[in-house]
Structure formats: C-alpha cells, structure tokens
C-alpha positions as a Markdown table, in Angstrom:
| # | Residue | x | y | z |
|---|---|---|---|---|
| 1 | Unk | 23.6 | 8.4 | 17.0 |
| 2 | Unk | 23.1 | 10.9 | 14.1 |
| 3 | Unk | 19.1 | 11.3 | 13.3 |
| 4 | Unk | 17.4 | 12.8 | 9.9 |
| 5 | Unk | 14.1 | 13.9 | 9.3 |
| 6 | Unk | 12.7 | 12.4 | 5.8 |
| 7 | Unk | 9.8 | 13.4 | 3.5 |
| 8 | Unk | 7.2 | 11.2 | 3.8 |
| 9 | Unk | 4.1 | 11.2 | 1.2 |
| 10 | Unk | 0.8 | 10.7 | 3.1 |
| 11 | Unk | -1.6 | 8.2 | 1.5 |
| 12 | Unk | -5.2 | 8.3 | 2.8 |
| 13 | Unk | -6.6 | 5.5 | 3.0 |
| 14 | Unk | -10.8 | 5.5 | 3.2 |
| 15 | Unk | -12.2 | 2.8 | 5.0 |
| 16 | Unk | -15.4 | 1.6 | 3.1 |
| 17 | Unk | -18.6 | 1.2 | 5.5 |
| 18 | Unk | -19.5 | -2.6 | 5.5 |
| 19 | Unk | -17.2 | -4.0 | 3.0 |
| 20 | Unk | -14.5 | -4.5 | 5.6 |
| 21 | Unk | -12.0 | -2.8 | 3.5 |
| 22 | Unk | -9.7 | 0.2 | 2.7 |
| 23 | Unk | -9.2 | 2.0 | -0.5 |
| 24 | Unk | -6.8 | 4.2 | -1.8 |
| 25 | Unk | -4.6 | 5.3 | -4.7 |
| 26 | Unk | -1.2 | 6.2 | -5.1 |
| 27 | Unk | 1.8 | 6.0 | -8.0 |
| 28 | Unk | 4.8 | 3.7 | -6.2 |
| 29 | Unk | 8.0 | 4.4 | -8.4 |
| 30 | Unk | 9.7 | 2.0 | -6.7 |
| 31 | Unk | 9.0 | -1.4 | -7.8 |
| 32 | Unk | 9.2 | -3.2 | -4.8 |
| 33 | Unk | 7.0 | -1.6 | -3.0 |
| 34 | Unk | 4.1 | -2.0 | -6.2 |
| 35 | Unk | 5.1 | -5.6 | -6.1 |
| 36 | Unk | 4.4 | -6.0 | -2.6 |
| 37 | Unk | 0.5 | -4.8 | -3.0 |
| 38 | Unk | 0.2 | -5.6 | -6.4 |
| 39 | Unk | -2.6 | -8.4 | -5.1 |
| 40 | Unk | -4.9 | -5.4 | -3.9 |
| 41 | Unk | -4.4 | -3.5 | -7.1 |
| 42 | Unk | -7.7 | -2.8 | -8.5 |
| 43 | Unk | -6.3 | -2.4 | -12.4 |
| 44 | Unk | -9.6 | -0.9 | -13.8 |
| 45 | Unk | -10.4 | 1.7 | -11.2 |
| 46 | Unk | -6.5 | 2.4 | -10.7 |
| 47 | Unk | -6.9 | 1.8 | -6.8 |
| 48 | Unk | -5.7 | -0.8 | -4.3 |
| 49 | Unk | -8.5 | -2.2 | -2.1 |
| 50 | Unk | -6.9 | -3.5 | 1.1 |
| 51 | Unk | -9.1 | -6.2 | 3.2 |
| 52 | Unk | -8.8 | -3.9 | 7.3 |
| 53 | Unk | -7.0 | -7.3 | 8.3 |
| 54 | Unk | -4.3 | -6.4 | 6.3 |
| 55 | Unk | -3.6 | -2.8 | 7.0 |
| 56 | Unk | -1.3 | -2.8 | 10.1 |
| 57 | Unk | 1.0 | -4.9 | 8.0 |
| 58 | Unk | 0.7 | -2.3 | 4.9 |
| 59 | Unk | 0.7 | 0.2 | 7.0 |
| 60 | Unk | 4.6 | -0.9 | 8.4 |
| 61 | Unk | 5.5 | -1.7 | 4.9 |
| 62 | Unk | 4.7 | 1.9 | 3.6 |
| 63 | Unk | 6.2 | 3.1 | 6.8 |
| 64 | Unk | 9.8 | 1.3 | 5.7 |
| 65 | Unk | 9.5 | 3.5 | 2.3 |
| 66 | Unk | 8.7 | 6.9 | 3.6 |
| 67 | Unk | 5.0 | 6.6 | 3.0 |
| 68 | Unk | 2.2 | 8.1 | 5.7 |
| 69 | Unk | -1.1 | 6.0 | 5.7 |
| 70 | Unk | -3.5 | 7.7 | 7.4 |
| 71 | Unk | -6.8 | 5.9 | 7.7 |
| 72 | Unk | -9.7 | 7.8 | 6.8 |
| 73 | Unk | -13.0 | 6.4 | 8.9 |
| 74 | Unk | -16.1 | 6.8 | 7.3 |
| 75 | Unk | -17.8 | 9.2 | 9.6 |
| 76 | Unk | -14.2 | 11.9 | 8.6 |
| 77 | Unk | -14.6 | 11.3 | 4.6 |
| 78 | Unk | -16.8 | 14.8 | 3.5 |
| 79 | Unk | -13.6 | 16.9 | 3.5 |
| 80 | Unk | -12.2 | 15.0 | 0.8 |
| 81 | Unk | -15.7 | 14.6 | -1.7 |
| 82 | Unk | -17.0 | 17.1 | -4.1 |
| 83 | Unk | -19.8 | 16.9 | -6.1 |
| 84 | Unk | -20.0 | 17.8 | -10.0 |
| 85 | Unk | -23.4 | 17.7 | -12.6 |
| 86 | Unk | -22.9 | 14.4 | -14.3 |
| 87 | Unk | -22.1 | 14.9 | -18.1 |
| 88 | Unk | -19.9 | 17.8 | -17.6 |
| 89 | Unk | -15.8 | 18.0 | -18.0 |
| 90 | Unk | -14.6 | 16.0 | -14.9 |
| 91 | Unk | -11.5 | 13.9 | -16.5 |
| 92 | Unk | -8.9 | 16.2 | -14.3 |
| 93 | Unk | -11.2 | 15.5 | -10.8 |
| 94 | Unk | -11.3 | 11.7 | -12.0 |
| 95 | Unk | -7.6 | 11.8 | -12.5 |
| 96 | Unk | -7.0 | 12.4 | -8.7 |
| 97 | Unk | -10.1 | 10.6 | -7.8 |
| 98 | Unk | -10.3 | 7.1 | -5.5 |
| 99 | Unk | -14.0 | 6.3 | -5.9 |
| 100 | Unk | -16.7 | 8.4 | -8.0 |
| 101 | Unk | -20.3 | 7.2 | -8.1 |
| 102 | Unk | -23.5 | 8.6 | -9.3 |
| 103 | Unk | -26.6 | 10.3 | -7.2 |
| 104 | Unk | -29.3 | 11.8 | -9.0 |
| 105 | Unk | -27.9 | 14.2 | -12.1 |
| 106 | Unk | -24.8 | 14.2 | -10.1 |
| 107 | Unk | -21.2 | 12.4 | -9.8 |
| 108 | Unk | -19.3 | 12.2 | -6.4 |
| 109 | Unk | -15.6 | 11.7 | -5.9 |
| 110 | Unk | -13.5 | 10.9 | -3.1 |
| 111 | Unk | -10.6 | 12.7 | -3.7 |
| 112 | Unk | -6.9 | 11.6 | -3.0 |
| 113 | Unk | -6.5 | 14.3 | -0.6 |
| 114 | Unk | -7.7 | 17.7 | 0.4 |
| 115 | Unk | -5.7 | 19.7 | -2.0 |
| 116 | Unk | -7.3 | 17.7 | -4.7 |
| 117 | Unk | -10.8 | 18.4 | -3.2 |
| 118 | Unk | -9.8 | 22.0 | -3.5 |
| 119 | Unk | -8.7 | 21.8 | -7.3 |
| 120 | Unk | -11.6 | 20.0 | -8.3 |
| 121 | Unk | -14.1 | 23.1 | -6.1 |
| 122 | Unk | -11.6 | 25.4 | -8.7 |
| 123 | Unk | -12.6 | 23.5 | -11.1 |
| 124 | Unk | -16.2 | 23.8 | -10.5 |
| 125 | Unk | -16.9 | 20.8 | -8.2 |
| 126 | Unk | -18.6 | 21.8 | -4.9 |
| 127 | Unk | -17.9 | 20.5 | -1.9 |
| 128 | Unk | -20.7 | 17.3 | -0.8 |
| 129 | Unk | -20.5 | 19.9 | 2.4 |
| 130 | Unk | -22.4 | 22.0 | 0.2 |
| 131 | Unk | -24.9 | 19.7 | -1.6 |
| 132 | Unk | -28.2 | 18.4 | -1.2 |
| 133 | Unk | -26.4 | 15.2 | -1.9 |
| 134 | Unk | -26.3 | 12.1 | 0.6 |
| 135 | Unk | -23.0 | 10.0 | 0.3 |
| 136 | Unk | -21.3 | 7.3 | 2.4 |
| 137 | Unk | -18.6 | 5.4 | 1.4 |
C-alpha cells in the first residue's frame, strides 16, 4: 500500500485556566471545515472558543483536513506571550494574536504561535519571560 507524507498546519490551541475551554485562531479556506466549528466562532475577537469536552472530536476533525492541534496547558503558555506598553503601534502583534488583555500600562498577547512571538519581540514586544508582568490564561 503506497503511503505519502502531507503538510499539516499546526493550530495551538491554549486551554484557558477555569473556564473549561480551549481557544485558538486560525483561517480555514475550506468551507467545510469553518462550517463544522462555526458554533465556537467567537466573530468579534476572530477566535473559536472550544468547551475541553469537545476537543477530541475537533481534534479528529482537523486531523481529517491536515490540521495539527496541539493543546497548549496553561502552565506551557509563556513561550507564546509578549508584552507591549499599551498605547503604542501593536495592530501587526494583534493581527496574529488569540487573546490580548491589559496589566498595568501594559497589553499582553497570546500569540498564534512561536514565530509570531518572535515577530512581535522584532517588533518591539518583549517576551512576558522578560517582564515584571504576571499573566495566566
């Protein structure tokens, strides 16, 4: 039996302390596969918002179509937030951002991914790593 290796795109997925939940964002081309999370879509934050009893099934869905979930716990999130002085340019970090929030004179992000968090540090972000700022999703 002839086998192939496919892309996959890996979506990370950041389970949010307490609210029994997973959130994440990611552009589906294919229709379909919008349709079939469409009730989790989150319209005005542009993120779906999964309840954890759903995931294994989204998680074999995605599978079907070549997508990765990978399930972020809370206690592995810091690699993927930076930290930027609130009122300063920030509308390319918030373009790849799943969740921003305020502390202090400050906004955090939870980035998409690790290469984002590294765009948005070239971009003058800093890694929460690096802050005096205390974040949990």
């Amino acid at each position: 039996m002839p086998t192939f290796d496919a892309d996959t795109t890996e979506i990370n997925a950041f389970e949010v302390e307490d609210a029994d939940l997973y959130i994440f964002s990611q552009y589906f081309d294919q229709e379909e596969v919008f349709d079939e999370l469409r009730e989790w879509y989150d319209s005005e934050q542009y993120r779906f918002e999964v309840p954890t009893d759903e995931m294994d099934r989204i998680e074999s869905f995605l599978d079907e179509y070549f997508y990765d979930l990978h399930r972020v716990a809370p206690d592995a999130i810091e690699p993927f937030c930076v930290v930027k002085e609130k009122y300063t340019d920030h509308a390319d970090i918030l373009r790849n951002s799943v969740y921003h929030t305020s502390r202090g004179s400050n906004t955090v992000f939870v980035m998409q991914d690790r290469l984002s968090a590294e765009q948005a540090v070239e971009q003058d972000a800093t890694p929460l790593a690096d802050s005096d700022t205390e974040f949990q999703l």
